[in-house]
C-alpha positions as CSV (number, residue, x, y, z in Angstrom):
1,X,-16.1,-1.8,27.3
2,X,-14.4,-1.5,30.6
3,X,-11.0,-0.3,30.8
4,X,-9.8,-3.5,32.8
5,X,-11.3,-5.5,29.6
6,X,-9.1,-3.0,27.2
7,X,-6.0,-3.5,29.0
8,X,-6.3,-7.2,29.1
9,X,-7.0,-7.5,25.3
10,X,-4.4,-5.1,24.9
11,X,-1.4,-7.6,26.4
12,X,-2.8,-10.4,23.6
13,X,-3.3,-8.3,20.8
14,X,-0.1,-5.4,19.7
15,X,-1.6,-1.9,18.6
16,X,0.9,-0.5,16.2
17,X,1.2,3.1,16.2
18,X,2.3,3.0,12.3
19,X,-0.1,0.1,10.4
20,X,1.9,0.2,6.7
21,X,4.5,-1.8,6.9
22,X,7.3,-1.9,4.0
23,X,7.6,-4.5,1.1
24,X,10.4,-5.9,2.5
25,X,9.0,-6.7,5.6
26,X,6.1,-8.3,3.9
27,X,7.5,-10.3,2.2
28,X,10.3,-12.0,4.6
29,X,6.8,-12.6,6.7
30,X,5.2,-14.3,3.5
31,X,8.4,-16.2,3.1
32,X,8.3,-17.2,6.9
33,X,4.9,-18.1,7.1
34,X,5.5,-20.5,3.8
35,X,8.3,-22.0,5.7
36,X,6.5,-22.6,9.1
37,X,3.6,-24.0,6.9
38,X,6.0,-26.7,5.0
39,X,7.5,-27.2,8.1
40,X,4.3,-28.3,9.8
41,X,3.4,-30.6,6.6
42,X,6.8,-32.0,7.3
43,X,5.8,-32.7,10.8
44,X,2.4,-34.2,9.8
45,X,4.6,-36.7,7.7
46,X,6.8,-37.8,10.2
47,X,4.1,-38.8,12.8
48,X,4.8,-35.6,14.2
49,X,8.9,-35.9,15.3
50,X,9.2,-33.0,17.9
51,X,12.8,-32.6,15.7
52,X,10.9,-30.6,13.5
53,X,8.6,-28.6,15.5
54,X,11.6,-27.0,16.9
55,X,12.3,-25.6,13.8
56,X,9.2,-23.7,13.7
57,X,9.9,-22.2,16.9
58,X,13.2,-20.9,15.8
59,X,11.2,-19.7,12.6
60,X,8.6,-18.3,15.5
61,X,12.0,-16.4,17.2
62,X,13.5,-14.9,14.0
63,X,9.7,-13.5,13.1
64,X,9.9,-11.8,16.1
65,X,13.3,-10.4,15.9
66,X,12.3,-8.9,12.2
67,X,8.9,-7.7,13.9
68,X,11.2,-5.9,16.5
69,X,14.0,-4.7,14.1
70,X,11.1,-3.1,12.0
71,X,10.0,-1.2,15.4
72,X,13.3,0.4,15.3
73,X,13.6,1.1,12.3
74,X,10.2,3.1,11.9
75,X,10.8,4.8,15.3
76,X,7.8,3.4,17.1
77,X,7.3,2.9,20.5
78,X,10.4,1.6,22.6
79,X,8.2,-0.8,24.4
80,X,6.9,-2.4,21.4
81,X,10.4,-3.1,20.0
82,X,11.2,-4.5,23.7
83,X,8.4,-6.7,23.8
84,X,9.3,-7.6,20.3
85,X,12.8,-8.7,20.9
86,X,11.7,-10.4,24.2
87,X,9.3,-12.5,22.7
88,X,12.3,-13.6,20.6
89,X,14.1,-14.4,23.2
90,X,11.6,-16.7,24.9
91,X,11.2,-18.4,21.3
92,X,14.8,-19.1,21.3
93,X,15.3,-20.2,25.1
94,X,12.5,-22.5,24.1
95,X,14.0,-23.6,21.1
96,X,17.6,-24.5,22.7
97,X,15.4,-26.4,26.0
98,X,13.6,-28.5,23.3
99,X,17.3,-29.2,21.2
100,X,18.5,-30.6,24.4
């Protein structure tokens, strides 16, 4: 595999430096995931009402903050917690654009 091939795989798809991640964490991503999942069954219910699907991006937006606060807490790269964190922040820019 060419290195241009790793690089681009690489922006889609995070390498963590540490894989085990803590209960806690787990289990606020479970809880998210349930949420974003009744969420979208809400959604299918409504003839999908875009007031709803904006609640799964701010779900989306706080996953990523958690993902980026668990980068700092484990020390790992600075740029993974950045990306982290700016994700977030494109989830919630989103989030208040579709409020609007």
């Amino acid at each position: 595999m060419s290195n241009k091939w790793k690089y681009a795989m690489g922006l889609f798809f995070k390498k963590r430096e540490s894989t085990k991640r803590t209960k806690p964490f787990i289990l606020i991503g479970y809880l998210m995931r349930i949420l974003m999942g009744l969420t979208l069954i809400l959604v299918i219910i409504n003839d999908f009402n875009f007031n709803y699907i904006k609640y799964i991006i701010l779900l989306l937006g706080i996953d990523s903050i958690i993902d980026g606060f668990e980068s700092f807490l484990k020390k790992e790269n600075k740029r993974q917690m950045l990306v982290d964190f700016g994700i977030a922040f494109i989830w919630f820019v989103v989030f208040f654009i579709s409020g609007s």
